[in-house]
Chimera marker file (.cmm) of the C-alpha trace (Angstrom):
<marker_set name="trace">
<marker id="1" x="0.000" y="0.000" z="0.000" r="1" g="1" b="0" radius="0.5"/>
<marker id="2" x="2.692" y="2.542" z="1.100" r="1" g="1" b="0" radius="0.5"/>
<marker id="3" x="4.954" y="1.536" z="-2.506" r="1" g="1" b="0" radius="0.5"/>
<marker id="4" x="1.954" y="2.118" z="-4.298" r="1" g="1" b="0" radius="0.5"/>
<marker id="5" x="1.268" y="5.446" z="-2.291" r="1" g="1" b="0" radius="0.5"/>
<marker id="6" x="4.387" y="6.706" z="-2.922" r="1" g="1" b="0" radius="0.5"/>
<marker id="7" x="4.369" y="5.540" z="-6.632" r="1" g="1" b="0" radius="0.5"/>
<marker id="8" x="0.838" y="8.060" z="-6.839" r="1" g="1" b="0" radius="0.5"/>
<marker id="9" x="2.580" y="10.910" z="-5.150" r="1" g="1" b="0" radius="0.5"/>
<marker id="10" x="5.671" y="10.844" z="-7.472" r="1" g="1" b="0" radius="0.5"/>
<marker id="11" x="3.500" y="10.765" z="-10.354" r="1" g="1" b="0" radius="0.5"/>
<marker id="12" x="1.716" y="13.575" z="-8.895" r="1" g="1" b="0" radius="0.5"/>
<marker id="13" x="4.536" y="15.603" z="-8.758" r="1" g="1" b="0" radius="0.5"/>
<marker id="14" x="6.466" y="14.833" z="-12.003" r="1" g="1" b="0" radius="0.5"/>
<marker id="15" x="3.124" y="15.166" z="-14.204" r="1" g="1" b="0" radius="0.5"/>
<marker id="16" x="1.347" y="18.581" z="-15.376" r="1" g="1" b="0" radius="0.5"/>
<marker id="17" x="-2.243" y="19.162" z="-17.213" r="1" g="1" b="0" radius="0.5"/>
<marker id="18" x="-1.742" y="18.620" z="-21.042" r="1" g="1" b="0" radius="0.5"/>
<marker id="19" x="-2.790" y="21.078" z="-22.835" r="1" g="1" b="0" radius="0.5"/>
<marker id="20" x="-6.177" y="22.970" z="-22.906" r="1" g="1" b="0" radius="0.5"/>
<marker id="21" x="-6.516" y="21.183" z="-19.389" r="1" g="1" b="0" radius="0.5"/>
<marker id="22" x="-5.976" y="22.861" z="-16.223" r="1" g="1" b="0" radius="0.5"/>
<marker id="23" x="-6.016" y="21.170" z="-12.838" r="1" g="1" b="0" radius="0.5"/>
<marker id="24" x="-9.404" y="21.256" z="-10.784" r="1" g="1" b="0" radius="0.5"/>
<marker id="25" x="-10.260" y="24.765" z="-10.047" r="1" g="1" b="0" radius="0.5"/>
<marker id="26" x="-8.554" y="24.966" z="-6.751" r="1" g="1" b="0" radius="0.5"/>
<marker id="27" x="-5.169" y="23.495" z="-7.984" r="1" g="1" b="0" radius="0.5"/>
<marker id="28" x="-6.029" y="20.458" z="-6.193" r="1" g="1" b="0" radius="0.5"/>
<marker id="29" x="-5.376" y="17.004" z="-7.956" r="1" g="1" b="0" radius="0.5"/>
<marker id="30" x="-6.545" y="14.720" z="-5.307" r="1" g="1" b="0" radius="0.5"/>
<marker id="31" x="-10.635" y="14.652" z="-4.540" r="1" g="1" b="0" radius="0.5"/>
<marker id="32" x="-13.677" y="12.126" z="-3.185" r="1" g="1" b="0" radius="0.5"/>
<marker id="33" x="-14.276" y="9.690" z="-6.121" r="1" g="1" b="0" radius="0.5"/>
<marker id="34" x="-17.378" y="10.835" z="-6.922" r="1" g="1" b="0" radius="0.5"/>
<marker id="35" x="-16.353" y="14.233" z="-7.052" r="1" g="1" b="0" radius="0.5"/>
<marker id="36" x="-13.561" y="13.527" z="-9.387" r="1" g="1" b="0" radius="0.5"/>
<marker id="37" x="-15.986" y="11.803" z="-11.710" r="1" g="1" b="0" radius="0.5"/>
<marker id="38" x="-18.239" y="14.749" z="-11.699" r="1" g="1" b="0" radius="0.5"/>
<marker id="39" x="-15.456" y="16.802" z="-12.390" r="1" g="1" b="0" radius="0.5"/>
<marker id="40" x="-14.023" y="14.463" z="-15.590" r="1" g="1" b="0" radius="0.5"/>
<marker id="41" x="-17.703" y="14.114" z="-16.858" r="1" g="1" b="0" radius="0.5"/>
<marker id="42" x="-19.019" y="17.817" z="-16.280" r="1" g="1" b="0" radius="0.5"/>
<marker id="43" x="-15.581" y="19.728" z="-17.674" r="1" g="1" b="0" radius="0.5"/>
<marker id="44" x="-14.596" y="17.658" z="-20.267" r="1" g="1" b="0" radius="0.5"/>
<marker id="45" x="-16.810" y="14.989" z="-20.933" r="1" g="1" b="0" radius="0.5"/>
<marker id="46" x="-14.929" y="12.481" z="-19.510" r="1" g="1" b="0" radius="0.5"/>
<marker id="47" x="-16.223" y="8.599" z="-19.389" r="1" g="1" b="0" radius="0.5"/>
<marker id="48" x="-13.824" y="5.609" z="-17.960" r="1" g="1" b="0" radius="0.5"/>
<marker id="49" x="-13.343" y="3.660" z="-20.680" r="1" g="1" b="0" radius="0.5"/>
<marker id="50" x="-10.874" y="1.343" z="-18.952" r="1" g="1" b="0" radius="0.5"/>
<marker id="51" x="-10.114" y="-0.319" z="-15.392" r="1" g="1" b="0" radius="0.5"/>
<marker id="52" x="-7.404" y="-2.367" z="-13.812" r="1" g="1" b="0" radius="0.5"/>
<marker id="53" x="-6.579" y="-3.416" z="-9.946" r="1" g="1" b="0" radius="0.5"/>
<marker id="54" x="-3.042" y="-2.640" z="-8.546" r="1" g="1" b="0" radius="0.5"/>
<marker id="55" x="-1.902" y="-5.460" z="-5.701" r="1" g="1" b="0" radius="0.5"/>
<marker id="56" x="-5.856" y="-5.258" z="-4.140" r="1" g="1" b="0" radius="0.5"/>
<marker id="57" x="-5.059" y="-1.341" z="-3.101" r="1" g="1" b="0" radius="0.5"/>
<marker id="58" x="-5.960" y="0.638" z="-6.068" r="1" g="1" b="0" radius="0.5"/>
<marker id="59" x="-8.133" y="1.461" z="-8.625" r="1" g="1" b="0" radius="0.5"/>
<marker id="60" x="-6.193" y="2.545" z="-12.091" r="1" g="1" b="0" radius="0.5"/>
<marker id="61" x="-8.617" y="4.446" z="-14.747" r="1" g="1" b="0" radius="0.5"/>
<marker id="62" x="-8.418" y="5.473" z="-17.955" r="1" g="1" b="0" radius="0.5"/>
<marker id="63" x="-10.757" y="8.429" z="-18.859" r="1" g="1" b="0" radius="0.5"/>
<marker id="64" x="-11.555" y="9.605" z="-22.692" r="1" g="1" b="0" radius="0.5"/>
<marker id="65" x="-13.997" y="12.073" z="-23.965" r="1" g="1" b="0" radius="0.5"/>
<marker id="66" x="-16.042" y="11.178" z="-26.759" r="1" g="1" b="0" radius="0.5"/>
<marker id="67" x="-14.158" y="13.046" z="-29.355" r="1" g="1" b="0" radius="0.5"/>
<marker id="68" x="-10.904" y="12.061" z="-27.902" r="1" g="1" b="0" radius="0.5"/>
<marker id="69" x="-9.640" y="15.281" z="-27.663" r="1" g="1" b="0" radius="0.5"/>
<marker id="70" x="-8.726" y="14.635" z="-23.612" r="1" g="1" b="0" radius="0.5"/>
<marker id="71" x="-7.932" y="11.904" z="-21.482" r="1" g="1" b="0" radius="0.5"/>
<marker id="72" x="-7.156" y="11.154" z="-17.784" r="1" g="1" b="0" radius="0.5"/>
<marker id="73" x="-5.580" y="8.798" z="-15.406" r="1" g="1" b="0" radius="0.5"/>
<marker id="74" x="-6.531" y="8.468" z="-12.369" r="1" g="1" b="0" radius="0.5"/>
<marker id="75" x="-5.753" y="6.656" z="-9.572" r="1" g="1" b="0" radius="0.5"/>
<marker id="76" x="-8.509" y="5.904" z="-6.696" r="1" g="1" b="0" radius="0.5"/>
<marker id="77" x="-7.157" y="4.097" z="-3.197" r="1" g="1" b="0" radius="0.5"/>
<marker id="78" x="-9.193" y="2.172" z="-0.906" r="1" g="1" b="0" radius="0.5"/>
<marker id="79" x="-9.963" y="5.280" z="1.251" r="1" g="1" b="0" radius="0.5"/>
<marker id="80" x="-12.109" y="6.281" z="-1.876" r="1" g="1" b="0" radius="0.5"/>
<marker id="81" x="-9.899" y="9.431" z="-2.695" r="1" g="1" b="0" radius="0.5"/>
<marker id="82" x="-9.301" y="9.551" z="-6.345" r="1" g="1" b="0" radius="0.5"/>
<marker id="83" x="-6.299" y="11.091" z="-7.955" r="1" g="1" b="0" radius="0.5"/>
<marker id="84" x="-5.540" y="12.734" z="-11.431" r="1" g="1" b="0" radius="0.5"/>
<marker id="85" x="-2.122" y="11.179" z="-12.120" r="1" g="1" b="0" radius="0.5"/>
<marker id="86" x="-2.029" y="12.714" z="-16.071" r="1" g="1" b="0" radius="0.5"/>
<marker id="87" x="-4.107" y="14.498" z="-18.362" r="1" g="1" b="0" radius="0.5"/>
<marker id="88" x="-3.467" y="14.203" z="-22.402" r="1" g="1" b="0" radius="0.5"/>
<marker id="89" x="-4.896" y="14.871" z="-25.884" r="1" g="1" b="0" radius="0.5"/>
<marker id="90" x="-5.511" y="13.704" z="-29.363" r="1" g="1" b="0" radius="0.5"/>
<marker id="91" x="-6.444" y="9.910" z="-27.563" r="1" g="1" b="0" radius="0.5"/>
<marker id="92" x="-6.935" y="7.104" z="-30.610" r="1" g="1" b="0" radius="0.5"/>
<marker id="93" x="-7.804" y="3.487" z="-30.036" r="1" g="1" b="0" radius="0.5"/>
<marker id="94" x="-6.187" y="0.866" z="-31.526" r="1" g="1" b="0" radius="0.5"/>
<marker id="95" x="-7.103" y="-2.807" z="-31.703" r="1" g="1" b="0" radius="0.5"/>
<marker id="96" x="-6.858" y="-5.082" z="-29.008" r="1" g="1" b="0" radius="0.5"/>
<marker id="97" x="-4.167" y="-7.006" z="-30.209" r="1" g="1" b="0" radius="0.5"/>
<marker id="98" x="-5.589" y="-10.114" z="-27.818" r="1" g="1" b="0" radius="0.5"/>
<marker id="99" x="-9.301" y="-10.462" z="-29.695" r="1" g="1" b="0" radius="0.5"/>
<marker id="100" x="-8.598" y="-7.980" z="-32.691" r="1" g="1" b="0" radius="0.5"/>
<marker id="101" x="-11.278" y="-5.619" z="-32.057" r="1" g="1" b="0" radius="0.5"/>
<marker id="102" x="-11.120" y="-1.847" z="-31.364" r="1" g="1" b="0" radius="0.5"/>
<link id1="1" id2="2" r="1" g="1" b="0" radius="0.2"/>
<link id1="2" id2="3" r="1" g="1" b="0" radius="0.2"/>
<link id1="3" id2="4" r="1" g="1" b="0" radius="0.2"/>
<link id1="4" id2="5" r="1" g="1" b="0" radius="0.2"/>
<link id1="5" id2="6" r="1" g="1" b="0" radius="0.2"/>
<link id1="6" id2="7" r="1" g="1" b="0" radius="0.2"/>
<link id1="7" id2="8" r="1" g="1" b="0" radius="0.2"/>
<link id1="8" id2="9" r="1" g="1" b="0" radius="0.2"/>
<link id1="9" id2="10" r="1" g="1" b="0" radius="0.2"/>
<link id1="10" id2="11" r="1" g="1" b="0" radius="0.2"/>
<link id1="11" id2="12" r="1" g="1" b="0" radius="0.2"/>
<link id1="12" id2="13" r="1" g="1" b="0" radius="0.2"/>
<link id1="13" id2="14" r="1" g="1" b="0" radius="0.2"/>
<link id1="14" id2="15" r="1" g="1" b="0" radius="0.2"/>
<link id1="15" id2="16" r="1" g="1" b="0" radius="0.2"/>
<link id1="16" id2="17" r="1" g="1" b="0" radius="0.2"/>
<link id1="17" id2="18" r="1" g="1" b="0" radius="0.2"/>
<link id1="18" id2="19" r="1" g="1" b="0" radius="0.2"/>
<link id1="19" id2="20" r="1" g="1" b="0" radius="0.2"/>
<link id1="20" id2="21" r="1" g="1" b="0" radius="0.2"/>
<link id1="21" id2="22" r="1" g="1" b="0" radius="0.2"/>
<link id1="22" id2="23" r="1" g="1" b="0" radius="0.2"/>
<link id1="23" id2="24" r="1" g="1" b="0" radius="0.2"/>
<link id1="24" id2="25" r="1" g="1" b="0" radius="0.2"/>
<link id1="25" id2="26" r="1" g="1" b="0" radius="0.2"/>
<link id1="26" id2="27" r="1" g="1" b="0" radius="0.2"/>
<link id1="27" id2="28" r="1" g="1" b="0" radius="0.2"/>
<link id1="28" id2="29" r="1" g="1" b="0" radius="0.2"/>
<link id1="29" id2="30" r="1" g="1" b="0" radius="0.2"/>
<link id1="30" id2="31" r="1" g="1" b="0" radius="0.2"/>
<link id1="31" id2="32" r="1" g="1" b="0" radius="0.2"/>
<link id1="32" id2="33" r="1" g="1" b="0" radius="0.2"/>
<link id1="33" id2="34" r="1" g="1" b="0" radius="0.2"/>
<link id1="34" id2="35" r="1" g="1" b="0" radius="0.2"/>
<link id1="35" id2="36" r="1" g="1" b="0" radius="0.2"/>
<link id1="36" id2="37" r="1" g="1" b="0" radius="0.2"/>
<link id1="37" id2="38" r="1" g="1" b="0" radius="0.2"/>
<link id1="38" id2="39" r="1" g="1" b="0" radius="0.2"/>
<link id1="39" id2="40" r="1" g="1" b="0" radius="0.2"/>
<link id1="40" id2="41" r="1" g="1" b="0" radius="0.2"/>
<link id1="41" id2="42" r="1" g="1" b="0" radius="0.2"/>
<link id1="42" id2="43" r="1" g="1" b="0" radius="0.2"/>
<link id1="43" id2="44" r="1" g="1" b="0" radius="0.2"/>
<link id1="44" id2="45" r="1" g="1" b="0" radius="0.2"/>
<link id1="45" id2="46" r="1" g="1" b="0" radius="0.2"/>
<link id1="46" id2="47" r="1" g="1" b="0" radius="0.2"/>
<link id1="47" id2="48" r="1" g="1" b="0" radius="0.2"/>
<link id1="48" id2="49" r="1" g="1" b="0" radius="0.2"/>
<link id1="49" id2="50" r="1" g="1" b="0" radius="0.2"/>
<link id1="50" id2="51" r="1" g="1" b="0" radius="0.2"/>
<link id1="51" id2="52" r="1" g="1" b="0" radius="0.2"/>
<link id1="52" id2="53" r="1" g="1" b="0" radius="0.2"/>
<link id1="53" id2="54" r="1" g="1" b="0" radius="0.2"/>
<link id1="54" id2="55" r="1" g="1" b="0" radius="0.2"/>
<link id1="55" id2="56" r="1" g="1" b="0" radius="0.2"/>
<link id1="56" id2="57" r="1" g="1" b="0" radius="0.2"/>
<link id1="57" id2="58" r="1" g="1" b="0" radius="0.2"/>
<link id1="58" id2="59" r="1" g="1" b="0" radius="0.2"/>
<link id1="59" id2="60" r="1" g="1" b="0" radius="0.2"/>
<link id1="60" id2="61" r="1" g="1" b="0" radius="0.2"/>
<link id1="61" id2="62" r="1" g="1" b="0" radius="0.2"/>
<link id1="62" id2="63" r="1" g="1" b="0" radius="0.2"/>
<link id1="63" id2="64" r="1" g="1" b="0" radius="0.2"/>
<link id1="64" id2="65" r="1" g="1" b="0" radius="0.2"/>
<link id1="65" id2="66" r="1" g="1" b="0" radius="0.2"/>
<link id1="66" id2="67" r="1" g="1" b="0" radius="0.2"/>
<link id1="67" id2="68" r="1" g="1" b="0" radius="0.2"/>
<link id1="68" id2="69" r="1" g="1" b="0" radius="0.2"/>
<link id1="69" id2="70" r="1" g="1" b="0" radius="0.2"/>
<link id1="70" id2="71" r="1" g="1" b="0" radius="0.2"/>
<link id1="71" id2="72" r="1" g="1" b="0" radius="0.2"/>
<link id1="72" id2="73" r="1" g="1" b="0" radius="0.2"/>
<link id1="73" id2="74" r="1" g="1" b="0" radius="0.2"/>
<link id1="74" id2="75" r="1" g="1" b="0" radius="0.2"/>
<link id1="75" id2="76" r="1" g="1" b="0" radius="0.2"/>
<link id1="76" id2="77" r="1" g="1" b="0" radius="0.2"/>
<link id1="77" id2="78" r="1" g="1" b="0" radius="0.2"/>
<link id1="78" id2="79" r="1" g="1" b="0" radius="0.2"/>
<link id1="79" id2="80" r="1" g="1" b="0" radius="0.2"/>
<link id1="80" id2="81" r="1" g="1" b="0" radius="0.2"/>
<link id1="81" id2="82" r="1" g="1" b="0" radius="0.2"/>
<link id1="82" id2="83" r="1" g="1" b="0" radius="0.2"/>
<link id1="83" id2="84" r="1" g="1" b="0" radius="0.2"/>
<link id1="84" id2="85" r="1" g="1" b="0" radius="0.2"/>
<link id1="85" id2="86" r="1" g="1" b="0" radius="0.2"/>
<link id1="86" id2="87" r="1" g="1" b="0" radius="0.2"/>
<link id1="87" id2="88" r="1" g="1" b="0" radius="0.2"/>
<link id1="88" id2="89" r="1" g="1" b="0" radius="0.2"/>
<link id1="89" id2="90" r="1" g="1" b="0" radius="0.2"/>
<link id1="90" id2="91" r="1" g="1" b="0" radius="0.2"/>
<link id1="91" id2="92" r="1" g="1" b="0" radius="0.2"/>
<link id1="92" id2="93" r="1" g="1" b="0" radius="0.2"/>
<link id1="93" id2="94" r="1" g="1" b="0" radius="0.2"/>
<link id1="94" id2="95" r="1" g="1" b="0" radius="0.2"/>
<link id1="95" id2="96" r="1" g="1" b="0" radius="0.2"/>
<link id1="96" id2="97" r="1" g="1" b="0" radius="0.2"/>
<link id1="97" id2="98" r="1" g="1" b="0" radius="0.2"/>
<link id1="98" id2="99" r="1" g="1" b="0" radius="0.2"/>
<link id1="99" id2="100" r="1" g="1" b="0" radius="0.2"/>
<link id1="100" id2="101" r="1" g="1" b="0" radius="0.2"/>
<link id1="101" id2="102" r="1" g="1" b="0" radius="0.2"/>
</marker_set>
């Protein structure tokens, strides 16, 4: 838990908003889950479009807005705080190399 702590907070630091994105309004990159999905969804459109588990502690999440023009990743621990690790733009898919599909 602490490694992957850690790990989060030196992302934090090293990583700035691509961009066209700013941080959330307060500077802030750390919120409640549910506020940090509001935030993602209301000012830029932001759905998860992918998931994975680190070692049972933490949630890893890739957000994309419809017309790709952002992304984020963020990281949410088991204490339910969610954290914007790094924002992007110009996102493209391309296929799963596993089942061939997009």
């Amino acid at each position: 838990m602490r490694l992957v702590l850690l790990l989060a907070c030196l992302l934090l630091l090293t990583t700035t908003p691509a961009y066209g994105q700013k941080p959330i309004e307060d500077g802030r990159k750390c919120l409640p889950r549910e506020q940090m999905l509001s935030f993602l969804s209301h000012q830029y459109q932001e759905d998860a479009q992918a998931m994975g588990v680190v070692n049972d502690n933490a949630l890893v999440e890739l957000f994309v807005s419809k017309d790709g023009k952002t992304f984020s990743v963020v990281v949410t621990m088991t204490n339910k705080w969610s954290c914007l690790v790094v924002t992007g733009s110009h996102w493209r898919y391309k296929k799963n190399p596993f089942t061939d599909e997009t």
